[in-house]
BALODREN-943270 format. One record per residue (C-alpha): x, y, z; residue in three letters. Coordinates in steps of 0.25 Angstrom, whole numbers, padded with zeros to 4 digits, always signed. Layout:
N
XYZAla/...
This chain:
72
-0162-0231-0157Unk/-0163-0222-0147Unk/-0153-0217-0136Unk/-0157-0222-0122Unk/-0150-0214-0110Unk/-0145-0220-0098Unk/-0151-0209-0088Unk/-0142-0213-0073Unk/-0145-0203-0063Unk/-0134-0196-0055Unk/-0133-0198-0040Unk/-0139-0186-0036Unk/-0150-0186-0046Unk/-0154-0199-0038Unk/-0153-0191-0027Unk/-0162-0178-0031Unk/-0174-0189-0037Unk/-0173-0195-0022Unk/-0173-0181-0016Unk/-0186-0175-0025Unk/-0193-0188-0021Unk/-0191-0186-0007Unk/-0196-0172-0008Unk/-0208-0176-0016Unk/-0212-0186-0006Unk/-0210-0175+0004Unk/-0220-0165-0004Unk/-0228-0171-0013Unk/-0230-0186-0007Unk/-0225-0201-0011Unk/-0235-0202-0024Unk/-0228-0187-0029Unk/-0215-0192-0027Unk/-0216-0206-0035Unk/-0222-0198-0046Unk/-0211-0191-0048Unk/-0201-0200-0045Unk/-0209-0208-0056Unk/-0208-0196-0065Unk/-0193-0193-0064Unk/-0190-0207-0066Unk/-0197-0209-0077Unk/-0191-0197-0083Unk/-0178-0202-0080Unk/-0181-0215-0087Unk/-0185-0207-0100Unk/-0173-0201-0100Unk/-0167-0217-0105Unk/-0173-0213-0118Unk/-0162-0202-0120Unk/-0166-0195-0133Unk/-0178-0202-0135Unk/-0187-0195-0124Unk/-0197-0192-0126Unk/-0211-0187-0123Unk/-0216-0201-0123Unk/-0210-0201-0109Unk/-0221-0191-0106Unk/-0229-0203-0105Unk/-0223-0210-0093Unk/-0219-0195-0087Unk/-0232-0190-0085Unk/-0230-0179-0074Unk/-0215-0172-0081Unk/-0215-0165-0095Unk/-0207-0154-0089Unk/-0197-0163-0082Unk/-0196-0170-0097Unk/-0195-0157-0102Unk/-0184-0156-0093Unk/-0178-0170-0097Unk/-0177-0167-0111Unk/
């Protein structure tokens, strides 16, 4: 059986992930900033799998192998 993680962000991690929205909306539009919002959350939901990440994840991050990367 595998470990599952319970992944809670920090108050200010809440924070930053607000505050890079904003800034992508600013630069880059609306459609930007819901990709990536829509990335990161994703990311953060594979992080549940614990040990088990892995690159089947890939699949539903499509735009982050280097923030994977960065994950593992």
């Amino acid at each position: 059986m595998s470990a599952v993680w319970k992944v809670l962000l920090a108050d200010q991690a809440e924070l930053d992930l607000m505050e890079i929205t904003i800034w992508t909306v600013e630069k880059f539009g609306d459609r930007q900033a819901d990709d990536y919002a829509e990335t990161i959350s994703l990311a953060i939901e594979a992080l549940h799998d614990g040990p088990e990440l892995t690159r089947r994840h890939h699949t539903k991050l499509r735009y982050c192998d280097s923030f994977m990367t960065a994950l593992i």
